[in-house]
N, C-alpha and C positions, 0 to 999 in steps of 0.2 A: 527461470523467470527473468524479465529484462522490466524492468522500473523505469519508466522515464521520464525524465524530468520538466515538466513543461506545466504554465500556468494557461495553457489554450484551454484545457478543458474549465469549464467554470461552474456547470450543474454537475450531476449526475447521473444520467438515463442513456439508451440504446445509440440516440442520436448523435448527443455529445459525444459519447466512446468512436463511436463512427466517423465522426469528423476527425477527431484524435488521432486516429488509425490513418487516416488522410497525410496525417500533416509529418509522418515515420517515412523517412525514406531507406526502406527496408537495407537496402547493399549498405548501410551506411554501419547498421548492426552490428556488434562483434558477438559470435558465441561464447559459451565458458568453454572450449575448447582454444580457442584463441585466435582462430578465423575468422575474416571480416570478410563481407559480401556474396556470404553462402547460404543466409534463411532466408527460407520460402514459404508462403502462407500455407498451414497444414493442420486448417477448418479453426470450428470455435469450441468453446463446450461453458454450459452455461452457468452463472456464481451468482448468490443470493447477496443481497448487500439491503441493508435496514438506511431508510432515508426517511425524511419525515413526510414523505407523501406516500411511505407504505414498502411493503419490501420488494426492493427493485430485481429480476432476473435480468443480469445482464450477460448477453453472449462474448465471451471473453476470445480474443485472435490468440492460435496458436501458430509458433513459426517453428521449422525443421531445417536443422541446418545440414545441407547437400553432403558436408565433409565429415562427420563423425556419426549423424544420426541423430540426437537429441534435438531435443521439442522441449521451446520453452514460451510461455506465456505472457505478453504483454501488457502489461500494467501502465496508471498514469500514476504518480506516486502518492495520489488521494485516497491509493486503495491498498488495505493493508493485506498483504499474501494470508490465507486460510483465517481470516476473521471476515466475519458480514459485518463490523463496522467498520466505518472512515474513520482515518487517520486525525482529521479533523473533529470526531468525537471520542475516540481516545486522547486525545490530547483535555478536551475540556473533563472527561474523568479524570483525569491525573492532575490536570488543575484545582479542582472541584477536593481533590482528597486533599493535593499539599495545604492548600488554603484553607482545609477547612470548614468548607461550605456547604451548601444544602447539594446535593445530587437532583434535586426538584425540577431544578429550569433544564437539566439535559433531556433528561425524561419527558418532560410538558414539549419541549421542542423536538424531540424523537419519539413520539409515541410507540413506538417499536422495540427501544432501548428500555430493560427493563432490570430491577433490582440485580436479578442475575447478569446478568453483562456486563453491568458494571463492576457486581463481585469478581468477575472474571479477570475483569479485564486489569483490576487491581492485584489480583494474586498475579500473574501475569510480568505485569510490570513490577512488583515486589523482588518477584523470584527471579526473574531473566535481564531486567533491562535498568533498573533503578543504579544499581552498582557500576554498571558498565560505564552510564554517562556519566554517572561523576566524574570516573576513575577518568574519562577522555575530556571532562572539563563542557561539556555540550551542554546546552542551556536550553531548555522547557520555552523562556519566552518566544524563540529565535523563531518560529513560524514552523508551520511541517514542512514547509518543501527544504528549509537547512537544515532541519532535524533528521529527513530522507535522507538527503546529500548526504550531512557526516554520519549516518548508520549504515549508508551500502559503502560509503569510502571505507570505514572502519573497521564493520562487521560482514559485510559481503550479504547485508539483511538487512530490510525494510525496519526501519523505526516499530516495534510490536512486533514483529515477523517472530513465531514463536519456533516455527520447523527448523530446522539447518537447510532446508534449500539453499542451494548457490541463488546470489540474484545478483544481475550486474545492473548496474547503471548507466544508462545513456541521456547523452544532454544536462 
């Protein structure tokens, strides 16, 4: 998986991802092997993601790198690896719980998001991620794209990323 780190994307739908993709200047890429300017596009394959205009099927780039073989997928860091929510509504769940507050308005604004996902997404963050950031001092208010940044500087994983895929970070 490659993350990258950029505020061009602003929605999220086919198009936006598409321009996204536009603005990767692919040689520029390092693989987890540790070669630079060797992945090649190598198709899509397609990932559900819950958005409040309905659940989005977006076709995700995959790139192959020429010198070891491995295919990794590119991400904008608004999207969290093997969860169908944004990073940007896991965040307002975990705000919603430390604070205290109703779960109500994420759900009203996410139609899609429902009691269970956010049960989820709370055991989740309990179990994998709640200890980590303290322990590295990283701060909930700081936006997702610093929350990104210091969790693949950190952990080599997307802020929520629950797999152990390697993910690297570009930009």
């Amino acid at each position: 998986m490659i993350t990258v780190m950029t505020d061009k994307i602003k929605t999220l739908d086919q198009i936006s991802y598409y321009k996204f993709l536009e603005t990767i200047v692919f040689y520029q890429l390092t693989c987890s092997c540790g070669m630079s300017g060797c992945l090649i596009g190598h198709g899509y394959y397609n990932r559900s993601i819950k958005t409040p205009k309905g659940i989005l099927i977006l076709s995700i780039q995959r790139v192959k790198c020429k010198h070891c073989g491995k295919t990794h997928a590119l991400f904008p860091y608004i999207i969290v690896p093997y969860s169908q929510i944004t990073l940007e509504d896991h965040l307002s769940i975990i705000a919603a719980y430390t604070n205290e507050t109703s779960f109500a308005p994420i759900m009203e604004a996410n139609n899609f998001i429902d009691e269970g996902n956010i049960r989820y997404v709370l055991r989740q963050f309990l179990r994998h991620w709640k200890e980590r950031i303290a322990a590295f001092g990283f701060s909930m208010t700081d936006g997702a794209r610093t929350l990104s940044a210091q969790s693949l500087g950190a952990f080599k994983r997307q802020f929520m990323q629950i797999k152990r895929s390697f993910n690297i970070r570009f930009g």
